[in-house]
C-alpha positions in Angstrom: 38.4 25.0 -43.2 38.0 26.4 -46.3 36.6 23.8 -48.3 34.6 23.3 -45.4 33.0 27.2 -45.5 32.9 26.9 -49.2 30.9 23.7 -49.3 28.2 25.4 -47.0 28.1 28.3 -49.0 27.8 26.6 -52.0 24.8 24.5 -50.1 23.2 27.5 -48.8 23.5 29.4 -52.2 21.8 26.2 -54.0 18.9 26.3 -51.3 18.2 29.8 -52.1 18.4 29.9 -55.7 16.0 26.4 -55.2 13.3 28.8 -53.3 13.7 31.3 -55.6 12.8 29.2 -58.5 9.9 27.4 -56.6 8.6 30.7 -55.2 5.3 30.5 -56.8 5.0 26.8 -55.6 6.0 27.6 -51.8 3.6 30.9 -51.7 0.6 28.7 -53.3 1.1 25.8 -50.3 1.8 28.8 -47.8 -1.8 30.5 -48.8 -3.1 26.7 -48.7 -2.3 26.2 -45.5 -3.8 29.0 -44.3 -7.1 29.4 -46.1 -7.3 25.5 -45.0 -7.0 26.4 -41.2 -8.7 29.9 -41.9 -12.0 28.0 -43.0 -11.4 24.9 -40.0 -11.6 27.4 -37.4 -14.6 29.4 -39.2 -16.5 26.1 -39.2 -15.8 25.3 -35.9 -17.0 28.4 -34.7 -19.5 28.7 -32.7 -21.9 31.0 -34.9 -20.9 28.3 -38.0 -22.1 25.4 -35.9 -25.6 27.3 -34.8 -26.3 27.9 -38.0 -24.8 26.3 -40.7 -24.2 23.0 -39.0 -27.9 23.3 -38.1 -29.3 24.4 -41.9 -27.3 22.7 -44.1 -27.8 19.3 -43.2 -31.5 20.1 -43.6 -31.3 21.9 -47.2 -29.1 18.9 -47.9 -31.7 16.5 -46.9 -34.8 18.3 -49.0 -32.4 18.3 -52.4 -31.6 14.6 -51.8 -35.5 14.0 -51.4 -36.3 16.0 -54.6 -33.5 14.2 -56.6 -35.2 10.3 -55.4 -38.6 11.4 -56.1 -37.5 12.8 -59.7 -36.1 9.0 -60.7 -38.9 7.9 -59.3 -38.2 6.8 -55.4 -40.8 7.9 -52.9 -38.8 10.1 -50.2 -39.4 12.8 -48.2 -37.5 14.7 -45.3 -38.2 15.2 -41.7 -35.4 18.3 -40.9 -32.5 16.4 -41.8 -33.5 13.2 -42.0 -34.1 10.9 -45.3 -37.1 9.0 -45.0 -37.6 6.6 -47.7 -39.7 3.0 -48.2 -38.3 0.7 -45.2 -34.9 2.8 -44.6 -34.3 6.1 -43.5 -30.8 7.9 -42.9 -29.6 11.4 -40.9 -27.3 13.8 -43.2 -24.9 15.4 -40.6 -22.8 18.8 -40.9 -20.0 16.3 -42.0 -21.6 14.3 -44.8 -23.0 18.0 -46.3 -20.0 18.3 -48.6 -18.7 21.5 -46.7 -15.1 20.0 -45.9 -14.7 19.2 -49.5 -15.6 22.8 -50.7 -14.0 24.5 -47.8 -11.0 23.0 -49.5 -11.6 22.9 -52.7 -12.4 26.8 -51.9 -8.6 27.2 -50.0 -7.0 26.1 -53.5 -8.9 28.1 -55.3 -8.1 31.2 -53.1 -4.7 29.8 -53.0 -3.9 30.1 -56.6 -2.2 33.4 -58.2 -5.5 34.3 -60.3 -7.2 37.0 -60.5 -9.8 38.3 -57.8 -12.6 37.4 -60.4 -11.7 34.2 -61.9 -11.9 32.9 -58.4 -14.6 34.1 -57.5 -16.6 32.6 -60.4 -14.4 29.5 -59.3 -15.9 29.6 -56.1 -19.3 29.8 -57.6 -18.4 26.7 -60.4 -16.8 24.7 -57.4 -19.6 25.0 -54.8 -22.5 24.5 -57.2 -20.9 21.6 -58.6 -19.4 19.7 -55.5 -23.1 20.6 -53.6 -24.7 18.8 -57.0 -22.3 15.8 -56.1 -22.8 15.4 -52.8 -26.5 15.7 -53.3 -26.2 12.6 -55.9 -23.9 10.7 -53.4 -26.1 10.7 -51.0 -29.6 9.9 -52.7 -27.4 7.0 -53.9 -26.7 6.6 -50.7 -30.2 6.2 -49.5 -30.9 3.7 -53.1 -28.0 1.5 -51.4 -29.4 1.6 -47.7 -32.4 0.8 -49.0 -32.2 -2.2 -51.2 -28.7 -3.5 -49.9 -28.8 -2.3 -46.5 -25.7 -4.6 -45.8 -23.5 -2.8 -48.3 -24.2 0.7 -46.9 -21.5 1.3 -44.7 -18.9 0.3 -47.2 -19.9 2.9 -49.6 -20.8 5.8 -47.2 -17.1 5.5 -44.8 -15.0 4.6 -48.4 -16.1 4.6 -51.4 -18.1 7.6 -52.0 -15.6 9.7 -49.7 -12.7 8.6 -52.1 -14.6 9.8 -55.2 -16.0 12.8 -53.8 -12.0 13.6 -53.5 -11.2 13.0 -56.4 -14.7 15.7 -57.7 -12.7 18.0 -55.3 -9.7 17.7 -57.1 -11.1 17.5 -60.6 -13.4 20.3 -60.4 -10.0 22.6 -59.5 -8.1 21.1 -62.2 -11.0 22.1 -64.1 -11.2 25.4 -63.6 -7.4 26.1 -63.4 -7.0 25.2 -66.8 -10.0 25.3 -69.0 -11.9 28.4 -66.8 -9.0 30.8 -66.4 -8.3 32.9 -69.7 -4.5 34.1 -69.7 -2.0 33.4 -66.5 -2.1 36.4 -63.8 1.0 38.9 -64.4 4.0 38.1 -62.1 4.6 40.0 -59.1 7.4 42.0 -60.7 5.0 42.6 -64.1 2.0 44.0 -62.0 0.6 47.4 -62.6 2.8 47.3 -66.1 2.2 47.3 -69.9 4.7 45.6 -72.1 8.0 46.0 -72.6 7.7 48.9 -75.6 9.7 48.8 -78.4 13.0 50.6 -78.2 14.6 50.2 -82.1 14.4 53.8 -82.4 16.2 55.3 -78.9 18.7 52.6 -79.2 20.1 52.4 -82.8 20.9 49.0 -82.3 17.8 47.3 -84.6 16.5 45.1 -81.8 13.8 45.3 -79.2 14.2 43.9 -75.9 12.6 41.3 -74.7 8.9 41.4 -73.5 8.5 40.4 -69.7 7.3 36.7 -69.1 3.6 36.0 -67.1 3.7 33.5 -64.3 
């Protein structure tokens, strides 16, 4: 029995000290978890889908007309419809990006930054991912138009596999090239650094300074 009670001890103790060390990991999935079902249920809302789901798709459509006519394509937009030579194409609340920066915004929100680090992240994120998705669709409506054949392939996989991989990369992005110095851990907030304490000590050595997250 005792090697028994001393085995699950030992288990539970390594499960703990496992959380402890991961803490920052856990919290960061926790928060993205949240944010994620935070912003579902906002977009699913009932105000979100009177307006949002009804202007978006329609300021969508107008960039994605402007960017075809600057290379040279003639379209135009009829609410939130593409109209271009011998094709045309709706852009619904889905295909306007927001999934992508709802979570690109959860990581974002997620991460232990400072308050305005993300919020210039959320601003770098959503400019940038609404730029993509503007050039994936007026690609879109080049592909419809002269290989009308090949146009479901790219819209249902290949453009929603790279506009993932824009979510990811613009996060990676600003976690380590847009972010200055990591945030202070939890038990370093609100303090200065560790002063020096050769003189009240006699012993010739300074402590340590405490370590950032």
């Amino acid at each position: 029995m005792n090697l028994i009670s001393g085995g699950i001890e030992l288990s539970v103790r390594s499960i703990i000290d496992f959380l402890k060390q991961n803490s920052i990991l856990f919290k960061f999935y926790a928060l993205f978890a949240y944010f994620c079902l935070l912003f579902y249920f906002f977009l699913h809302w009932q105000v979100s889908e009177d307006y949002i789901a009804v202007y978006l798709p329609v300021f969508m459509a107008k960039s994605v007309s402007i960017v075809l006519n600057l290379i040279g394509i003639d379209a135009n937009n009829a609410k939130a419809v593409v109209i271009l030579p011998n094709f045309r194409f709706t852009i619904i609340y889905h295909c306007a990006g927001i999934f992508g920066m709802m979570i690109y915004a959860s990581a974002v929100l997620a991460y232990p930054a400072r308050w305005f680090e993300k919020c210039y992240g959320l601003l770098f994120g959503w400019v940038g991912l609404y730029s993509i998705n503007t050039i994936r669709m007026a690609a879109l409506g080049v592909i419809g138009m002269k290989w009308r054949k090949h146009f479901d392939f790219y819209h249902e996989y290949l453009w929603q596999g790279i506009f993932i991989i824009f979510v990811i990369g613009f996060w990676i992005v600003w976690k380590e090239k847009l972010i200055a110095n990591p945030p202070p851990d939890d038990n370093d907030s609100g303090k200065g650094s560790t002063p020096d304490t050769q003189g009240s000590s006699g012993s010739g050595k300074e402590l340590p300074q405490g370590a950032n997250s």
